[in-house]
FIKOL-921788 format. One line per field, with one value per residue: residue number from 1; x, z, y of N, C-alpha, C, CB in turn. Coordinates in steps of 0.05 Angstrom, whole numbers. Atoms other than C-alpha are relative to their C-alpha. Glycine has a CB too. Layout:
REM residues N
i NUM  ...
nx X  ...
nz Z  ...
ny Y  ...
cax X  ...
caz Z  ...
cay Y  ...
cx X  ...
cz Z  ...
cy Y  ...
cbx X  ...
cbz Z  ...
cby Y  ...
***
This chain:
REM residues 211
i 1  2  3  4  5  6  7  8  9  10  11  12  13  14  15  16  17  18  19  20  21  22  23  24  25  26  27  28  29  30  31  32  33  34  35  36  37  38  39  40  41  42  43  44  45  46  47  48  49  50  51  52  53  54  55  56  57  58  59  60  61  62  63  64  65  66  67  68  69  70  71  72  73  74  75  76  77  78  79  80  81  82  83  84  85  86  87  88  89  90  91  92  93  94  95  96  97  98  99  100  101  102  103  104  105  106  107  108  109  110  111  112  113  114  115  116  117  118  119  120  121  122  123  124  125  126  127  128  129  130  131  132  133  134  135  136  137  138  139  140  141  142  143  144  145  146  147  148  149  150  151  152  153  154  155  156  157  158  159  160  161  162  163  164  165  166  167  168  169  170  171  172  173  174  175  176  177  178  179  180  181  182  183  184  185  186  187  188  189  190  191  192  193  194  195  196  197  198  199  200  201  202  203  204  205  206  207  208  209  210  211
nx -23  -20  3  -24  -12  -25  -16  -15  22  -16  19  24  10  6  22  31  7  1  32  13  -3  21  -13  9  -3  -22  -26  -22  -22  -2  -21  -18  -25  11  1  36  10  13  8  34  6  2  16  21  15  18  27  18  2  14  32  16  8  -23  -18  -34  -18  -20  -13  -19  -35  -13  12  24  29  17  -8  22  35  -12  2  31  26  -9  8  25  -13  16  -18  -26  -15  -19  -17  -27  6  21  1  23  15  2  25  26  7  7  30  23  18  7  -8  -41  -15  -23  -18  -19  -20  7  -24  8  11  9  36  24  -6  17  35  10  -8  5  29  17  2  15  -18  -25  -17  -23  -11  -10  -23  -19  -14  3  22  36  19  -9  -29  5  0  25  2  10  22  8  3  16  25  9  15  12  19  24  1  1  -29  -14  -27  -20  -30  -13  20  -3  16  -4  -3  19  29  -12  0  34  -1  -6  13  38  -4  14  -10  -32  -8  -24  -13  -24  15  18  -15  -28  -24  11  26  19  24  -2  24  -2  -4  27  15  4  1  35  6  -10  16  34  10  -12  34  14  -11  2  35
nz 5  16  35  2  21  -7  30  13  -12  34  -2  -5  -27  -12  -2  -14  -32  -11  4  -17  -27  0  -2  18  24  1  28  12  5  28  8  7  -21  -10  4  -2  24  16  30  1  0  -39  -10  4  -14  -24  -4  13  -20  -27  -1  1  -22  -9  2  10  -4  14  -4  12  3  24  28  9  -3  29  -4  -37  -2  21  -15  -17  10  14  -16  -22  -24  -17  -3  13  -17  9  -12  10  10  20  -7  0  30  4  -22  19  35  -9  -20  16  6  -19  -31  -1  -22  11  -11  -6  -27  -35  -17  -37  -3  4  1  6  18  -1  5  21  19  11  -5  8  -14  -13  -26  3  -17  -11  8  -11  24  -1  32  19  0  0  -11  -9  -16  -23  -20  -8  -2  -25  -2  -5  21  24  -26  10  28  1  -7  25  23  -7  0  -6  -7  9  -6  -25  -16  -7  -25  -44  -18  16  -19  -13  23  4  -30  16  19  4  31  11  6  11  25  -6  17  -11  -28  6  18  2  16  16  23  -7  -34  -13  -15  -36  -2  7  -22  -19  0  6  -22  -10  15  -8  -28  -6  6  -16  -18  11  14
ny 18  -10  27  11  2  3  -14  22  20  6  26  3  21  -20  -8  8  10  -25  -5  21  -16  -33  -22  -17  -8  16  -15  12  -19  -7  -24  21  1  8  36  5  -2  21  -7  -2  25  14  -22  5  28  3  -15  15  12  -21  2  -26  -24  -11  -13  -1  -20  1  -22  -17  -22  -12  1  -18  18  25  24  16  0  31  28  -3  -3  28  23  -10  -2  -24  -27  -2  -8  -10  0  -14  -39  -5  -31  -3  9  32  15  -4  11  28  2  -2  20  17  -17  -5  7  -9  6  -16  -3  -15  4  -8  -26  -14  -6  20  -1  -18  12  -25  4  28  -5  23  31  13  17  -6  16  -4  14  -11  -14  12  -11  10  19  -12  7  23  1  5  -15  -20  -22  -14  16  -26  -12  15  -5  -18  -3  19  -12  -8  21  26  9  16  -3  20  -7  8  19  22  10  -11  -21  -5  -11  -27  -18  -6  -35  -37  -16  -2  -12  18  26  6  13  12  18  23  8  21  17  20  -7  -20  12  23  -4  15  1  -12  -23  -12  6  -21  -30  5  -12  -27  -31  2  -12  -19  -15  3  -19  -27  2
cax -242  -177  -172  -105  -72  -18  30  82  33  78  44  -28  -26  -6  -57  -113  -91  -87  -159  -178  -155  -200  -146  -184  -140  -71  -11  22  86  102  164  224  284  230  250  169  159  116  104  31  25  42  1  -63  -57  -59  -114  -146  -140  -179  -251  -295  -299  -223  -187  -122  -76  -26  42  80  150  153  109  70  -4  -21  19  -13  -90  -70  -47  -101  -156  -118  -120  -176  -138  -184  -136  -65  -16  35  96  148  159  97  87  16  -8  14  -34  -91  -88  -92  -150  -194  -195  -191  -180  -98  -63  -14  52  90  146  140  209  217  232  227  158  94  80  44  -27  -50  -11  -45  -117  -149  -118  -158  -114  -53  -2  49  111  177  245  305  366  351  288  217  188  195  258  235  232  183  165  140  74  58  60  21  -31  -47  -59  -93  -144  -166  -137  -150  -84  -53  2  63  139  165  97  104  54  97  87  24  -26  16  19  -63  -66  -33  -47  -119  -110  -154  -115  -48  -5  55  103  165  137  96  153  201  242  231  157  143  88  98  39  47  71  1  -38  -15  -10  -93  -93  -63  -99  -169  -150  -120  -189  -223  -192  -198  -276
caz 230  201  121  109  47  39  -21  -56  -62  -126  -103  -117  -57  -22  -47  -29  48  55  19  65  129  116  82  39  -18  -42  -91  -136  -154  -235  -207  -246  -200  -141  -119  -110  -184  -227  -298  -320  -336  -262  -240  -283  -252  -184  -193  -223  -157  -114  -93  -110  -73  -64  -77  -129  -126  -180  -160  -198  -202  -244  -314  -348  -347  -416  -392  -316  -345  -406  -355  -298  -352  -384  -322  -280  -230  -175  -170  -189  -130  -151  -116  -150  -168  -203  -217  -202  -275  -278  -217  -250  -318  -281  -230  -284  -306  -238  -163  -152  -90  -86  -47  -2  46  119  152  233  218  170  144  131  63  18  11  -32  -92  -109  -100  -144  -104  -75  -15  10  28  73  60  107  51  40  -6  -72  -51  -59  -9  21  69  122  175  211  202  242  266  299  240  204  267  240  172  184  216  144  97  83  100  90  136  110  122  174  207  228  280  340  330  273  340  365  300  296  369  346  285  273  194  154  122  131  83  96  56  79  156  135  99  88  40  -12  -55  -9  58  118  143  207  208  161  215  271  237  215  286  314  266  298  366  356  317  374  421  389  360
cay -34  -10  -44  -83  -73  -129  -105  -137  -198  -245  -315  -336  -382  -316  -275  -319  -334  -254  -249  -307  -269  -200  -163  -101  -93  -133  -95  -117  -83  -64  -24  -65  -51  -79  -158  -155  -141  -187  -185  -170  -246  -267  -210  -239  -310  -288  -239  -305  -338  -281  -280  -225  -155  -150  -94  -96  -41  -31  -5  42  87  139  112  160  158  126  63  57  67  12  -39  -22  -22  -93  -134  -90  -66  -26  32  55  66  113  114  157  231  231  307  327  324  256  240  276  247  170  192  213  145  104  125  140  120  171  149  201  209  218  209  214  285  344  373  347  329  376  339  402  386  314  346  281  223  183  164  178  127  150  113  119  153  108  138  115  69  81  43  -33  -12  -26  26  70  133  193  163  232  269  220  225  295  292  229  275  308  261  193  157  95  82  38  38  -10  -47  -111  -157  -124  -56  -46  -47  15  49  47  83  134  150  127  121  93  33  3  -33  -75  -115  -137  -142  -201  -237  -303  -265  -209  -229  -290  -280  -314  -352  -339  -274  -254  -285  -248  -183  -190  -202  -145  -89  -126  -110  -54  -27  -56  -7  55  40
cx 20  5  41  -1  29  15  21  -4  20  -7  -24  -3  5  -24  -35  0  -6  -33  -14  -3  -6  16  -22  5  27  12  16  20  7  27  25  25  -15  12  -24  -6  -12  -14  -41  -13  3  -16  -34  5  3  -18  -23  -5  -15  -22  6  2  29  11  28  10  27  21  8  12  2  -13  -9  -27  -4  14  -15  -36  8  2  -23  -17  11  -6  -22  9  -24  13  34  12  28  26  22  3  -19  -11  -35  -20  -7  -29  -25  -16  -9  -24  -15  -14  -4  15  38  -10  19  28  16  16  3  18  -10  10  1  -26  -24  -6  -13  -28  -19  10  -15  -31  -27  4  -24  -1  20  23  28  31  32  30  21  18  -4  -22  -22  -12  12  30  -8  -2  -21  -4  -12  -32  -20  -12  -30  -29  -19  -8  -15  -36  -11  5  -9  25  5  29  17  19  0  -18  4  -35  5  -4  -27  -26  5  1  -31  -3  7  -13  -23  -8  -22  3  27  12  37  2  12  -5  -8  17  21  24  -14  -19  -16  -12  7  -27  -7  0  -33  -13  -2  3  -27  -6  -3  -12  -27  0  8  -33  -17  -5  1  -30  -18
cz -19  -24  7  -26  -3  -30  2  -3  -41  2  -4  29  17  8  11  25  4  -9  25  32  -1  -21  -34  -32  -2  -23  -5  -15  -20  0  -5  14  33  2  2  -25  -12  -19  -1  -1  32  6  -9  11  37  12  -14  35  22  -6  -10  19  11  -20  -20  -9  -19  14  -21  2  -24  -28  -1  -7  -27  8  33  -21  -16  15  15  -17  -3  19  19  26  14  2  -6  29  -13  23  1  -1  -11  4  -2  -29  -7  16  -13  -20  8  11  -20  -13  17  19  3  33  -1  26  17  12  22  23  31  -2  -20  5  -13  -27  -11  -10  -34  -29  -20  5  -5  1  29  32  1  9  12  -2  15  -24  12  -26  -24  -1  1  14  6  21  28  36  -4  -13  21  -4  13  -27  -17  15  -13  -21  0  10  -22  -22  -5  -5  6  13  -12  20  36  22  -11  21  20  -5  -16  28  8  -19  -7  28  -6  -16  -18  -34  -8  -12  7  -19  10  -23  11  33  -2  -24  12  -13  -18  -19  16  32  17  6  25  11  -10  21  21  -10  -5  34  27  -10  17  24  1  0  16  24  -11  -22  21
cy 13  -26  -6  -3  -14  5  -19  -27  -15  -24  -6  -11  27  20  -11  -7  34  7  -10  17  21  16  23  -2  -18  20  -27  23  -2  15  -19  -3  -13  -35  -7  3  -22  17  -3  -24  -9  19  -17  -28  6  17  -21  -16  15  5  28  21  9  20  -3  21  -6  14  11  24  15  -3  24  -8  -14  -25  -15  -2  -20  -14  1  -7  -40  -24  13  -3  19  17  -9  13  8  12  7  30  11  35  -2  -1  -22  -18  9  -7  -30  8  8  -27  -24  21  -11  0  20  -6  24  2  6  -7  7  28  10  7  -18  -6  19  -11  15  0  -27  1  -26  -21  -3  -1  -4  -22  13  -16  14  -3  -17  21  -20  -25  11  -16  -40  5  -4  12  15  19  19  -2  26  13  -11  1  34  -2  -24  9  27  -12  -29  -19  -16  -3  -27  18  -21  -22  -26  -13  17  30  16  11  30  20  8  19  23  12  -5  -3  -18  -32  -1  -19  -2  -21  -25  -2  -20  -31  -29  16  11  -18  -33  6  -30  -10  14  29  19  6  21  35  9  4  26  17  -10  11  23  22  -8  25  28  9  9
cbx -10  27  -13  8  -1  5  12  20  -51  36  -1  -12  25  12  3  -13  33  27  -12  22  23  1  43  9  0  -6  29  -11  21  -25  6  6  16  -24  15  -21  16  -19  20  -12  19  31  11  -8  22  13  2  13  22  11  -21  -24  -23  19  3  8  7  -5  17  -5  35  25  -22  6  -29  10  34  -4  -26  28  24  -12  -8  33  26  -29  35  -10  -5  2  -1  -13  0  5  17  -27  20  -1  14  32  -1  0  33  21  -6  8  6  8  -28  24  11  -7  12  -3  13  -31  27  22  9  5  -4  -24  3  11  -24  12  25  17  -6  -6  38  4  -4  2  7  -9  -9  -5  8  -6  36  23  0  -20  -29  4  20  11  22  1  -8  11  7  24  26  13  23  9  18  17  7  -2  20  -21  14  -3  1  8  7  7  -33  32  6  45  33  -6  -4  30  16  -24  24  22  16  -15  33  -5  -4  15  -11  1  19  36  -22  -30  20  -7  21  23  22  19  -49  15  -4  27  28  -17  9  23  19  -13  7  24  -4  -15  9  29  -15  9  27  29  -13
cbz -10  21  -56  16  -6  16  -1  8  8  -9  18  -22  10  -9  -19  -12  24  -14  -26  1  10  36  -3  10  -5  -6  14  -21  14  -11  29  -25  5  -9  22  20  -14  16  -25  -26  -22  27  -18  -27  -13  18  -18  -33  5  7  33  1  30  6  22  -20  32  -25  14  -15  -2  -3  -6  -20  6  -44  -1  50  -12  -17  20  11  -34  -9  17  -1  -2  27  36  -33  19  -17  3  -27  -19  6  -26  13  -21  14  37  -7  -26  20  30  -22  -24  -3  38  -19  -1  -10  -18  2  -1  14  -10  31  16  -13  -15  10  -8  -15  37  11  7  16  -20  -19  13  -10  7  14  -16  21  -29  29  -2  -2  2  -6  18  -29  -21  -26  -3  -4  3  23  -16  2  20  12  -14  -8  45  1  -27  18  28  -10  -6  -13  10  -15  34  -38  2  15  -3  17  8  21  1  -21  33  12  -25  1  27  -16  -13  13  -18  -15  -29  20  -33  29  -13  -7  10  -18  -14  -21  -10  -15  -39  -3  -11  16  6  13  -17  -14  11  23  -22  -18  3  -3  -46  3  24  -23  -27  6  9  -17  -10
cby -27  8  29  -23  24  -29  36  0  16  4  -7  -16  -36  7  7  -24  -19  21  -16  -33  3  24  -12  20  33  -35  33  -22  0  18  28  3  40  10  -18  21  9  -20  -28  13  -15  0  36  6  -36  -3  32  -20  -8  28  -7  -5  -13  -20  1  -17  2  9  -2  3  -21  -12  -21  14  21  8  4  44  27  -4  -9  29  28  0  -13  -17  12  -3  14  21  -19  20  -12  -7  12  -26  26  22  3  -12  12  13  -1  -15  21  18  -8  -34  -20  42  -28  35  -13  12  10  -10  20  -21  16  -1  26  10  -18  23  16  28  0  -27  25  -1  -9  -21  -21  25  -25  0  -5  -9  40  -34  3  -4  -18  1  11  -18  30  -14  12  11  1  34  -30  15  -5  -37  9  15  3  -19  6  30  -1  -8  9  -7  3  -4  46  28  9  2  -28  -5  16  -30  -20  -2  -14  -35  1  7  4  38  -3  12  -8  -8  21  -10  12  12  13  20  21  -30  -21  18  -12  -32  -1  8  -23  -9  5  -17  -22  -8  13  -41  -11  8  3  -32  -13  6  -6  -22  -8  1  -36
***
């Protein structure tokens, strides 16, 4: 079964229908220009509202590590998803003291990214490049591409999945988790029911068909 990571998660009542419906892991976003951002205080009451055994994924743009391990350690985040320029040091100095997410770019074309530089993440999230955005814009990426390195890395796909096209994006590229935001939305930070629903649905059959 492919895991579902839903991100930009700023509701408790959110986070607990997406627990409720399988999903692996849930983000919350720390990056302050983000309309998904929530302060560490909103962050600790809807990590108060979520069973056991889930997954919470910090985001972050750019900090330096003594400020990601400090919050992670403060509210006990399961890992740090880093999503900015973070120069390989930076990633090193966080994974030593929890498993890094590391964020990268995988447009419909140039090159691939370079994997080899971020040796002590965990897991890569693919994530499809807007000018001046890091992520939530809402478009695809090259799903090809991502098909290959998906075959020695361990790769979350983002950028652009929705219900209608998440089953088609698992065919392809076979990844280990995906992670959607704004796909699954009313409006920036709030989850649609509905939309959840059928996107849970879609990753089951998709992982049905390719198991």
């Amino acid at each position: 079964m492919v895991r579902v990571k839903i991100c930009g998660i700023t509701k408790p009542e959110d986070a607990k229908l997406a627990a409720d419906l399988g999903a692996y892991a849930i983000g919350l976003n720390f990056y302050e220009n983000s309309a998904r951002c929530v302060t560490p205080f909103a962050a600790s009451e809807v990590i108060r509202r979520l069973p056991p055994f889930i997954a919470i994924v910090g985001v972050f743009v750019n900090w330096s590590n003594a400020p990601i391990v400090a919050l992670c350690k403060a509210l006990r985040l399961s890992a740090a998803q880093l999503h900015g320029d973070e120069t390989p040091q930076v990633v090193d100095a966080v994974a030593r003291r929890l498993p890094v997410i590391k964020a990268l770019p995988i447009g419909q074309g140039g090159t691939a990214p370079d994997f080899s530089r971020y040796r002590s993440a965990s897991a890569f999230l693919l994530d499809s490049p807007a000018s001046g955005q890091y992520g939530g814009t809402g478009t695809t990426g090259n799903w090809h591409m991502a098909r290959v390195a998906a075959q020695t890395q361990r790769i979350i796909l983002a950028g652009g999945l929705t219900p209608e096209n998440v089953g088609e994006a698992i065919r392809i590229v076979r990844p280990y988790a995906v992670d959607v935001a704004s796909g699954v939305e009313l409006r920036p930070g709030k989850k649609d029911p509905a939309k959840l629903r059928s996107f849970f649905d879609e990753v089951a059959r998709a992982s049905r068909e390719i198991s």
